[in-house]
C-alpha positions in Angstrom: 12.4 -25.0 -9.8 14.0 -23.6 -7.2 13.7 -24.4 -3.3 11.7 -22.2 -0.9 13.3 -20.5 2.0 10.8 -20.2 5.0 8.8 -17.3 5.8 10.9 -15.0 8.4 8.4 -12.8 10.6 11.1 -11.1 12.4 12.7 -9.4 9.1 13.3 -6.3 9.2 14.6 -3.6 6.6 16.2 -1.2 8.1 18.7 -3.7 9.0 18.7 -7.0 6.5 20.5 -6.5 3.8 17.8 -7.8 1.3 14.8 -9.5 1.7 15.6 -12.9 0.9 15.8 -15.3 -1.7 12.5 -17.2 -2.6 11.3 -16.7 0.5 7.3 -18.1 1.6 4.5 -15.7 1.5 3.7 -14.2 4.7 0.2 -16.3 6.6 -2.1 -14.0 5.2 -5.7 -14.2 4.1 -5.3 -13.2 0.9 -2.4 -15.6 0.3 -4.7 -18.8 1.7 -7.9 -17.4 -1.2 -5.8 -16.0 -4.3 -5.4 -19.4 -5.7 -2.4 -20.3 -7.3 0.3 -17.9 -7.9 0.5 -17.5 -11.9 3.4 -18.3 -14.0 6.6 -16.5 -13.6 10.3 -17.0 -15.4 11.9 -18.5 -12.2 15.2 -17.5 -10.9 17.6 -15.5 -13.0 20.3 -18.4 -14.5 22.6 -16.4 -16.3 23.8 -13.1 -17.1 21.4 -10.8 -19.6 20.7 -7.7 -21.2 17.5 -5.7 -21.1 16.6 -2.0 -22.1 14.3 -1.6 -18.9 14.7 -3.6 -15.1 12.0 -3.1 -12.6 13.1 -3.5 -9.3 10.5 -5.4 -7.2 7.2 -7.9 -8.0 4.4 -6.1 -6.1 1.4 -4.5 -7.4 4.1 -1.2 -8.7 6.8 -3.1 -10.4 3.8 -5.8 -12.6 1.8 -2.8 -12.8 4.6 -0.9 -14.3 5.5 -3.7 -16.4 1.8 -4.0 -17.5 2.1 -0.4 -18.9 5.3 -0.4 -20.0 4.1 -3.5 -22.7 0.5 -1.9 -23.3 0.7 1.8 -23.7 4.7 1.7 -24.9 5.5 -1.4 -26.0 8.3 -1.8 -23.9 8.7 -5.3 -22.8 10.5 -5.1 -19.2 12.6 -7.4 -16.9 10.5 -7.7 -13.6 13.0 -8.5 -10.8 11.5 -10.0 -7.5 13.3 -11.5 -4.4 11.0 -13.4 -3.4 7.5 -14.1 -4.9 4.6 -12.1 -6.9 3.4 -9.7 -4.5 5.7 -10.8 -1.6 5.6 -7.6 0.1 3.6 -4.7 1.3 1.0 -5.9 -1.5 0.4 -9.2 0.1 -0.2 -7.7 3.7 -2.8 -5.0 3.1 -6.2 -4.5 4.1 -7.4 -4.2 0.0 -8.6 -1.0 0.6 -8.8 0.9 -2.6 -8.6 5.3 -1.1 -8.5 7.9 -3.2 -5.7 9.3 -0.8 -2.3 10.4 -1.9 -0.4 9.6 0.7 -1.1 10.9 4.0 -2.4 14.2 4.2 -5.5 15.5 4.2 -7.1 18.0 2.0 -6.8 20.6 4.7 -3.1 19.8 5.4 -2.9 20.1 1.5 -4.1 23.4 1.3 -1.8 24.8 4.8 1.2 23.1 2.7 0.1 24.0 -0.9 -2.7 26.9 -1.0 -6.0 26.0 -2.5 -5.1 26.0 -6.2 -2.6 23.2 -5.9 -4.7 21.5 -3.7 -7.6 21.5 -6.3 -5.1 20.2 -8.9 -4.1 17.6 -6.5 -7.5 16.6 -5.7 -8.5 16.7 -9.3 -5.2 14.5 -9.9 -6.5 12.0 -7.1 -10.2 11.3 -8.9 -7.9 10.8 -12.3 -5.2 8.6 -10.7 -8.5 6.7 -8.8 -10.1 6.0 -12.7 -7.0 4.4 -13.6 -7.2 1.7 -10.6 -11.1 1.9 -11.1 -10.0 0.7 -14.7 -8.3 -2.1 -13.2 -10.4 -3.7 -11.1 -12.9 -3.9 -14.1 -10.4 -5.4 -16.8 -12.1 -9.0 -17.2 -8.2 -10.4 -17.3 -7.8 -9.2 -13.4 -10.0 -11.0 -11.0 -9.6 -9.3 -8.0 -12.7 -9.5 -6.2 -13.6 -5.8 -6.5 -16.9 -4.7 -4.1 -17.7 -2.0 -1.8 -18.3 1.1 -3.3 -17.2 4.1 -0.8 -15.5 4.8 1.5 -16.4 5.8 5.3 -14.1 7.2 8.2 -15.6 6.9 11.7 -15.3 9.8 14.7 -14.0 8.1 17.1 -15.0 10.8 19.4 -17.1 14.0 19.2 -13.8 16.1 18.5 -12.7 14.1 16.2 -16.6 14.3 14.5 -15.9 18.1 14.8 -12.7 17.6 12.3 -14.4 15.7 9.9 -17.2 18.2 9.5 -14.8 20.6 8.5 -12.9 18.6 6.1 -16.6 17.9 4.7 -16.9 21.3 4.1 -13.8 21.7 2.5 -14.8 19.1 0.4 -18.0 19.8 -0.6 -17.4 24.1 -0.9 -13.6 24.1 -2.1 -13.3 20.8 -3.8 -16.3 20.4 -5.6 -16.5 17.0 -4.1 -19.5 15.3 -3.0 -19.3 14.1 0.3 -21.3 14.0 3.6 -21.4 13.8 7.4 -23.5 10.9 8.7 -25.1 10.8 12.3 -24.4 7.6 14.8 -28.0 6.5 14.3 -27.2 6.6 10.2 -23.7 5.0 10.3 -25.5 2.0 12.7 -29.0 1.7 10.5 -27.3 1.9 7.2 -23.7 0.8 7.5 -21.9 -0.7 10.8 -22.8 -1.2 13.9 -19.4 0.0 15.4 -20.1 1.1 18.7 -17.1 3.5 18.9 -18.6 5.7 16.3 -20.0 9.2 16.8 -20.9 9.8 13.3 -18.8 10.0 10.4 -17.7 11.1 6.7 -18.9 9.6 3.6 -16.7 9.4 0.4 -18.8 8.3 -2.5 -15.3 6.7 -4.1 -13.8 3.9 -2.8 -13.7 0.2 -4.0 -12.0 -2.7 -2.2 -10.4 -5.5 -3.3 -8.8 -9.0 -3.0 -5.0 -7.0 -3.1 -3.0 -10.3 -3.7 -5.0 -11.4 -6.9 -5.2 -7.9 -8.1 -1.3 -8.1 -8.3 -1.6 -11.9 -10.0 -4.1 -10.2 -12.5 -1.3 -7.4 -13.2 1.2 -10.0 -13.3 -0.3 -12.6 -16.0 -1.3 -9.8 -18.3 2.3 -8.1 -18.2 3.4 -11.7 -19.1 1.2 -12.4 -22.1 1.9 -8.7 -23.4 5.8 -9.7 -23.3 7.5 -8.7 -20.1 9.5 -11.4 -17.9 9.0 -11.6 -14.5 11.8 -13.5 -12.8 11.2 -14.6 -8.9 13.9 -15.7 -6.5 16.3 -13.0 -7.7 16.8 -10.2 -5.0 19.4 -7.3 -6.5 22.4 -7.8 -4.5 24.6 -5.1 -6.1 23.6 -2.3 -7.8 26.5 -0.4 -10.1 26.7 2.1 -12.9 29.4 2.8 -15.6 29.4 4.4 -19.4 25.7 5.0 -19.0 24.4 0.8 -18.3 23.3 -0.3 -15.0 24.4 -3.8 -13.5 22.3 -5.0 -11.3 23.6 -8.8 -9.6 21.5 -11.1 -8.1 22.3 -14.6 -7.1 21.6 -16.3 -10.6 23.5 -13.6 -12.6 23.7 -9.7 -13.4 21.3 -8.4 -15.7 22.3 -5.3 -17.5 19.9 -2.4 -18.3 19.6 1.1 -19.6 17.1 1.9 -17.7 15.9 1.4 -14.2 12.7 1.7 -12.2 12.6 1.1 -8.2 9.2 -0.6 -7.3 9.7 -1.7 -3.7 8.3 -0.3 -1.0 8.8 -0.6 2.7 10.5 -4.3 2.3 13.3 -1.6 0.4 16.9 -1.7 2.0 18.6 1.3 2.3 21.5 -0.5 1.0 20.0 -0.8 -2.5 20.9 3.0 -3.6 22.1 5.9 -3.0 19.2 7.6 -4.9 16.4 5.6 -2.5 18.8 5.2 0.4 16.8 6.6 3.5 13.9 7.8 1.7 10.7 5.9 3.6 10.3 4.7 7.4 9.6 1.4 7.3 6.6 1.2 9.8 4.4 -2.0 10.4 0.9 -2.6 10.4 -1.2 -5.8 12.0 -3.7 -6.9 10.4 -6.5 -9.9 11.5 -9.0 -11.7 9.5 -12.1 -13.7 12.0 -13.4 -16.6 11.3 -16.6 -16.8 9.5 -19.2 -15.4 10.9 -23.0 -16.5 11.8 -25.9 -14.5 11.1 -26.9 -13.8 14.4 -22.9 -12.5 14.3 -23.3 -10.6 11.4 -27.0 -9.2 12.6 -25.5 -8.3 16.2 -22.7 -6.5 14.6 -24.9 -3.9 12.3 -22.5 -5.6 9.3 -24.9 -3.9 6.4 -22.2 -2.7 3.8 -19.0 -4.0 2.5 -17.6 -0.5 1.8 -14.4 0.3 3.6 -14.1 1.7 7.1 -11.0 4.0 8.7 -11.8 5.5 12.6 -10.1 9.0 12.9 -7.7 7.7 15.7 -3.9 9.2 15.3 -3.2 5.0 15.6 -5.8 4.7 13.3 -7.8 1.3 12.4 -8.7 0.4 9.0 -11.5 -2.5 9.0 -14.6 -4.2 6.5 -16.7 -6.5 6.7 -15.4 -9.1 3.9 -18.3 -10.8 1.5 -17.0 -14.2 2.6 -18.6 -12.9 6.1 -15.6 -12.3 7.8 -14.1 -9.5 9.8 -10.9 -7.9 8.7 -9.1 -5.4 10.7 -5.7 -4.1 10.9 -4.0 -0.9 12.7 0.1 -0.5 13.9 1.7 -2.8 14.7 5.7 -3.7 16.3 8.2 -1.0 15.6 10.5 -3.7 15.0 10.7 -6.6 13.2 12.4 -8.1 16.0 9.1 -7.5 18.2 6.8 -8.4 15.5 6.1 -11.7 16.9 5.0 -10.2 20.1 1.6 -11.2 21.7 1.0 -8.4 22.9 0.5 -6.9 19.6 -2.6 -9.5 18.6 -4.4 -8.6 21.7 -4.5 -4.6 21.0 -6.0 -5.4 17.5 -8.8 -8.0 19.8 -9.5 -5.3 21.9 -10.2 -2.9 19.4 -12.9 -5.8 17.8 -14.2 -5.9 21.3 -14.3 -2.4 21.8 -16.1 -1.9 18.4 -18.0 -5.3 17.9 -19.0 -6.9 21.5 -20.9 -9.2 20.0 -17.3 -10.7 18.5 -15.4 -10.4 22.1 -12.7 -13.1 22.0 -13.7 -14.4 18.5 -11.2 -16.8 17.0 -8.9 -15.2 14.5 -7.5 -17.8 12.5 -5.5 -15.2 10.4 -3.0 -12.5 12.0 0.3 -11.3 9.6 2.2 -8.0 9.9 3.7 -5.6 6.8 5.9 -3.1 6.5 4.7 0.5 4.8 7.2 2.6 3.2 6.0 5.6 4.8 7.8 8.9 3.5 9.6 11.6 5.8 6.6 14.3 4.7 3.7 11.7 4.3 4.0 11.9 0.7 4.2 9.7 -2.3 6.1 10.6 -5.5 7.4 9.1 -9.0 9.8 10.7 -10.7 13.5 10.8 -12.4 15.6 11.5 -9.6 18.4 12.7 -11.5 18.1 13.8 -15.2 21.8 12.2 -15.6 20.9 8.6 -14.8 18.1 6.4 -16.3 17.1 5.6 -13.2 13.4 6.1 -11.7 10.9 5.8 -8.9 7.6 5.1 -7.2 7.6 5.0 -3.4 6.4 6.5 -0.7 2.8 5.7 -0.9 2.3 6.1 3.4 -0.1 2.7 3.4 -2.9 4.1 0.4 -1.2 2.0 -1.9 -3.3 0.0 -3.4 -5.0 2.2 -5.5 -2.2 5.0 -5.5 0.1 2.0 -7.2 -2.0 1.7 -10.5 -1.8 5.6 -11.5 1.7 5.8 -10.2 2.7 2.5 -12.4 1.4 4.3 -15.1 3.2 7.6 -14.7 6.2 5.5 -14.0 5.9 4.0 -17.2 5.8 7.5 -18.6 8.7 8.5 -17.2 10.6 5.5 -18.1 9.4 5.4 -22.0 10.0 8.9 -22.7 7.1 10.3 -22.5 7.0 12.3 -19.3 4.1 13.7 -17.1 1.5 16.0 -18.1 1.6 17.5 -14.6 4.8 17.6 -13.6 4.9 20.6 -11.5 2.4 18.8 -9.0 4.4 18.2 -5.9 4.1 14.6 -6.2 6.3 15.1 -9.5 8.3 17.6 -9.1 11.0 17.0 -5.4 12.5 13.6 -4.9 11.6 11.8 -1.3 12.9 13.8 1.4 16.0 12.0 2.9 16.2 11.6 6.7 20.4 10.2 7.6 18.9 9.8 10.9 16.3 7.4 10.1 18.2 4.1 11.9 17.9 6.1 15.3 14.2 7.6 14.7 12.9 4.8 16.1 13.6 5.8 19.7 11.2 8.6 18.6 8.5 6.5 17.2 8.2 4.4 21.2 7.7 8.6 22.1 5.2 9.5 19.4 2.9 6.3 19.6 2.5 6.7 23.6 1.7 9.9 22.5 -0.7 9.2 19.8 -2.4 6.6 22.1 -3.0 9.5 24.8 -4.1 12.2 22.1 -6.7 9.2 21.3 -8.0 8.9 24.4 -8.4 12.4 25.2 -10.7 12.3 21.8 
């Protein structure tokens, strides 16, 4: 069994080359209550050959692999650096939108007109069945609870915005969804005193993220894929139509090829993903438990998920184990990441939102990078019809239920089959590249100082 290499908060990958070799689990809460990691084919010891290699072990690549055995029966070579779920899928707030991507259903209809933002809407509920699917499968315990899904005005403007994407809902859509008061978001739901109403989305579940992925993982393995840990791709190249793809242990040849890391993705992996997503980091905090003069004080009523409508938004619930989770932005390196500074604006905000839970101990506090894409975006497709080579990234931070519909449309791609909907722009244009993307970081200091003004002023 191979050796662990300590967790390293300050990585970063728009600049490491990789993201380590068996490297320890971030300090997460999910990490501490998933239990034991489930059995994986260690480190790859010698060269091989496989019809299909998945590039990364998070809830995409197991997912994928899961499909892939299931629905094709196409057993495929799971390549992690690190550990199951390592990344982005670790470090989530297991918050289970029906959101593609980033956009809202107004911005989709500026961008799209109303008929492709109906079909993408309509794509979104189908996608959602497929992780609602999941979360029921009696082989993945994952904890699921919390039906809905609620995001809090944070001012009266912003409760202004939300009534009109309610009525695009409800009128355009076809979708069921309502505007609640204060009074009714305090009596029914939370008692977060920054609210000034809100909007109601019947869907929503959330979940324990990291045993969601150990459920995908266990039944990829018992329906014939390999997953094989420790084994970061080091060198990615192509010749007479076979990739080779070396990691430490040996170079594993494939026909096929499917990229399923997200924001812990180095540019230097290829030139088809090279660029593609910002890497941008989210904080996230668990309290300890709470009592129930806490839990009374605080209005805590549902378990449902929360989002408030700031630019640097916060994403928060109120966990069945009685705890408070809550996350929002976070360094905009990884060198900062380690920064104070960063712990107290998330303390603030529980302050701000809970008084009741002022200075409250939080035993847990981790950070994760999102692959965010250059239009806000996700998509899965073939790249280029020349190469066997594939991908799903992009997903902005809505990943964990995004990642079970677009593991399954991977694993479409990959077997053959293709995508009923393929002209949906989620299918249809590769990630938008941005060369610049080392340097846009001197724009992201800009645009948060902005963001945290255009909050503010409501």
């Amino acid at each position: 069994m191979s050796t662990k290499q300590p967790y390293n908060p300050g990585y970063d990958p728009l600049y490491d080359k990789n993201p380590g070799t068996g490297v320890e689990y971030a300090p997460t809460y999910w990490v501490d209550n998933a239990g034991p990691p489930p059995e994986d084919d260690g480190p790859v010891n010698a060269d091989m050959d496989a019809d299909v290699v998945l590039i990364g072990g998070g809830f995409t690549g197991t997912a994928t692999a899961l499909f892939l055995a299931r629905e094709h029966g196409v057993k495929a070579v799971v390549l992690e650096a690190n550990q199951i779920g390592w990344g982005c899928t670790s470090r989530n707030g297991g918050q289970g939108h029906l959101a593609w991507g980033r956009l809202s259903r107004s911005d989709w209809v500026r961008k799209w007109g109303l008929d492709m933002a109906r079909r993408l809407h309509a794509n979104s509920l189908e996608g959602y069945e497929v992780f609602r699917s999941m979360t029921e499968d009696p082989e993945i315990d994952c904890d699921p609870h919390g039906e809905g899904n609620m995001c809090i005005a944070h001012s009266q403007d912003a409760y202004k915005y939300l009534k009109g994407e309610t009525e695009l809902c409800n009128k355009l859509l076809g979708y069921e969804v309502r505007m609640l008061s204060r009074g009714e978001v305090h009596e029914q739901y939370i008692g977060d005193q920054e609210s000034h109403g809100a909007m109601l989305e019947p869907v929503g579940i959330a979940v324990q993220p990291l045993k969601l992925c150990y459920g995908y993982a266990r039944v990829a393995r018992r329906l014939g894929a390999r997953i094989h840990t420790s084994s970061p791709v080091l060198e990615w190249t192509s010749r007479e139509g076979l990739h080779y793809l070396r990691t430490p242990g040996g170079t594993v040849r494939a026909r096929s090829v499917g990229v399923c890391t997200a924001g812990y993705t180095s540019p230097n992996l290829h030139k088809l993903t090279r660029f593609k997503n910002m890497p941008i980091m989210a904080n996230s905090v668990v309290t300890r438990e709470l009592t129930d003069d806490e839990v009374e004080a605080c209005g805590f009523r549902s378990n449902i998920m929360f989002t408030d409508s700031r630019k640097l938004r916060y994403y928060y619930r109120y966990l069945p184990e009685k705890r408070l989770q809550i996350g929002s932005r976070s360094s905009i390196s990884g060198a900062d990441a380690q920064n104070p500074k960063h712990l107290q604006i998330v303390r603030e905000a529980i302050a701000r939102k809970f008084p009741a839970l002022a200075g409250i101990e939080t035993p847990y506090f981790w950070h994760g990078w999102m692959d965010i894409s250059h239009d806000m975006m996700p998509r899965v497709l073939q790249p280029d019809r020349k190469q066997q080579i594939f991908y799903a990234q992009g997903y902005s931070g809505n990943g964990v239920s995004f990642s079970a519909y677009a593991s399954r449309q991977l694993a479409n791609l990959i077997s053959g089959k293709g995508i009923k909907e393929s002209d949906i722009p989620i299918f249809n244009s590769p990630l938008p590249a941005h060369p610049l993307r080392p340097i846009r970081r001197l724009g992201q200091h800009a645009l948060y100082r902005y963001f945290e003004v255009l909050d503010k002023m409501g």
